[in-house]
C-alpha positions in Angstrom: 0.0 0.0 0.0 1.4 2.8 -1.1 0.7 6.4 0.4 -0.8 9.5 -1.2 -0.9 13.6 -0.5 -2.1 16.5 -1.7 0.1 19.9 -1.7 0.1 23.7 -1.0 3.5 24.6 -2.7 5.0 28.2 -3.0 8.6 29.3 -4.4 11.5 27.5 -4.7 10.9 24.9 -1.9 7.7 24.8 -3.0 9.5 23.1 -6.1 11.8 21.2 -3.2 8.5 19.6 -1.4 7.3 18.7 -4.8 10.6 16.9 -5.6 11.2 15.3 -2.4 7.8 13.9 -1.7 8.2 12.1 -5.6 11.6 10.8 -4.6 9.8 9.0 -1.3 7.5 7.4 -3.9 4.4 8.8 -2.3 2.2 9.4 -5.5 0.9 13.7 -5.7 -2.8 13.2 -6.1 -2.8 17.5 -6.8 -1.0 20.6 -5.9 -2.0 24.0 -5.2 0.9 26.1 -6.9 1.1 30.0 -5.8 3.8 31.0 -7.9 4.6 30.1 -11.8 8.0 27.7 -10.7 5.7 25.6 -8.7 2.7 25.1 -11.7 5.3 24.4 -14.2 6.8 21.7 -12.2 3.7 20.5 -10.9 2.7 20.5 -14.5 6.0 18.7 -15.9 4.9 15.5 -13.7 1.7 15.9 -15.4 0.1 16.8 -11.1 -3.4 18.2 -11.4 -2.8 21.8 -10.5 -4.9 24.5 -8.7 -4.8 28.2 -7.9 -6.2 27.8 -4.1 -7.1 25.3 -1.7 -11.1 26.2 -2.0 -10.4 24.7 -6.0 -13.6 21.9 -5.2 -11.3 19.7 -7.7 -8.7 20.2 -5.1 -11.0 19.5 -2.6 -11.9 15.9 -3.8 -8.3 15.0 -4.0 -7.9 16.1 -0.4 -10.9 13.7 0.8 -8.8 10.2 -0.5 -5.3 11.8 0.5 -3.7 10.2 2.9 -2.0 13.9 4.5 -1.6 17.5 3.2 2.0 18.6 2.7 2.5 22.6 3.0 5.7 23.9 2.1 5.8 27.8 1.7 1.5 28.1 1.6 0.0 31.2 1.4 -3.5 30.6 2.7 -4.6 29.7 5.9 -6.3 26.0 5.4 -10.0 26.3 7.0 -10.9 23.1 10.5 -13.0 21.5 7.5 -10.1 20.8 5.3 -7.8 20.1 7.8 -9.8 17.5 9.0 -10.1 15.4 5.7 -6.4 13.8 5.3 -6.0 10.6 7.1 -3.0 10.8 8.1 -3.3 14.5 8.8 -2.0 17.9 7.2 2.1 18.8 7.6 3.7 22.2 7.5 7.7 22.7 6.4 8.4 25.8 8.3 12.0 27.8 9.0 12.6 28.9 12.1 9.7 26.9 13.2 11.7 27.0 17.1 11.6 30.7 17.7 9.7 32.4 14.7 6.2 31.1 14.0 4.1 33.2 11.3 5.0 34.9 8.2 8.9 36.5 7.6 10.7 34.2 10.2 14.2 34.8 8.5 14.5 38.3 8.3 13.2 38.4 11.8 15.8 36.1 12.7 18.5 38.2 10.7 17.2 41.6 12.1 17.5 39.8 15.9 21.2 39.2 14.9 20.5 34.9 15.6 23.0 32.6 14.5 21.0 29.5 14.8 18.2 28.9 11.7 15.9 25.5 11.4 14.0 24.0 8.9 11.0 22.3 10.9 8.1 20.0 9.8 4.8 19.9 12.4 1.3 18.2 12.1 -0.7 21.4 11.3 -3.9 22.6 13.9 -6.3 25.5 13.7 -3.8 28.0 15.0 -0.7 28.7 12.8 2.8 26.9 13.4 1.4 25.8 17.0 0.9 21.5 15.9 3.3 19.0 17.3 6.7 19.1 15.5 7.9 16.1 13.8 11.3 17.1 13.5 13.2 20.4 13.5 17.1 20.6 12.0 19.2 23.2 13.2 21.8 24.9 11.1 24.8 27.9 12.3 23.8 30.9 9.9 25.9 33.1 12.0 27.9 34.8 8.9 24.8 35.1 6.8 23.6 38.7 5.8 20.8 38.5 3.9 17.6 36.7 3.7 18.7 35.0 0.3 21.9 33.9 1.9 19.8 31.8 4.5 17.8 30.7 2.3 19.9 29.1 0.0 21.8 27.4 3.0 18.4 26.1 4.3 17.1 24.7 0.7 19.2 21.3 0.8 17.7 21.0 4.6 13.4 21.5 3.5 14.4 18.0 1.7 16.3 16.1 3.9 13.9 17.2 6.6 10.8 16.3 4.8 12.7 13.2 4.0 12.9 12.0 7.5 9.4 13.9 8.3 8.0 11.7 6.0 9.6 8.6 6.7 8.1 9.4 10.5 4.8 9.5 9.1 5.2 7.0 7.3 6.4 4.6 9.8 3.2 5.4 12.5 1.0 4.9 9.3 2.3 1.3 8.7 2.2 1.0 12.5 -1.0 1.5 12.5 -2.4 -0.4 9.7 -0.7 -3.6 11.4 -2.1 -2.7 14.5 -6.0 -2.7 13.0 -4.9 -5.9 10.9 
């Protein structure tokens, strides 16, 4: 049995969640792409694509996925949807230790921090609060600018979404034997 998700994908790591979650052979049902990187790779796999996460096409996919991956989002998924994955909804996050919310690396650049995460959590009604799955920490203490951090960062969304998934993965199986 092999598992299946739905994704809210914006940016560059947007492209990164989309790359990483087909490398862990966990088959894209849809994608909601913000930006025009993430639609044309989404597209390239031949992923249905949508513009927001009210699409009613995206909607249907997110009713037989087994979780929702969000990496880089940029809308706020209403209870009702975040109660239809089976597995759950996940969040890839930076920072997701100290700066919850929107901008977390240039607030952690303008507080002078040398430390910087990448961070994956099961997503609740209030934003960056669910349980983390796994946070990564990384020295960014000579970095000056927020595309500086960010391209130190992008090797660690996959290999933390990697082991996020391989996490989730895991309890699913768990699970499953446990009902069987």
């Amino acid at each position: 049995m092999s598992l299946n998700a739905c994704l809210m994908v914006g940016k560059q790591v947007g492209v990164i969640g989309i790359l990483t979650t087909l490398a862990k052979n966990i088959d894209i049902l849809s994608v909601v792409a913000y930006d025009d990187i993430t639609s044309m790779i989404s597209n390239a796999f031949h992923i249905p694509t949508y513009q927001t996460i009210h699409d009613r096409r995206f909607v249907q996919h997110l009713v037989k996925s087994d979780f929702l991956i969000c990496v880089h989002g940029r809308e706020i998924i209403p209870p009702a949807l975040l109660s239809l994955p089976k597995c759950g909804c996940i969040n890839v996050h930076p920072c997701l230790y100290k700066y919850k919310g929107k901008n977390p690396i240039q607030r952690l650049l303008d507080e002078n921090e040398s430390k910087a995460s990448i961070g994956v959590h099961y997503m609740t009604e209030k934003i960056d609060e669910g349980t983390v799955i796994i946070e990564e920490y990384v020295d960014v203490h000579d970095l000056k600018t927020v595309e500086n951090v960010y391209n130190t960062l992008y090797p660690y969304y996959a290999l933390v979404l990697s082991k996020a998934l391989d996490i989730i993965e895991k309890q699913f199986r768990s699970e499953v034997d446990r009902v069987l």
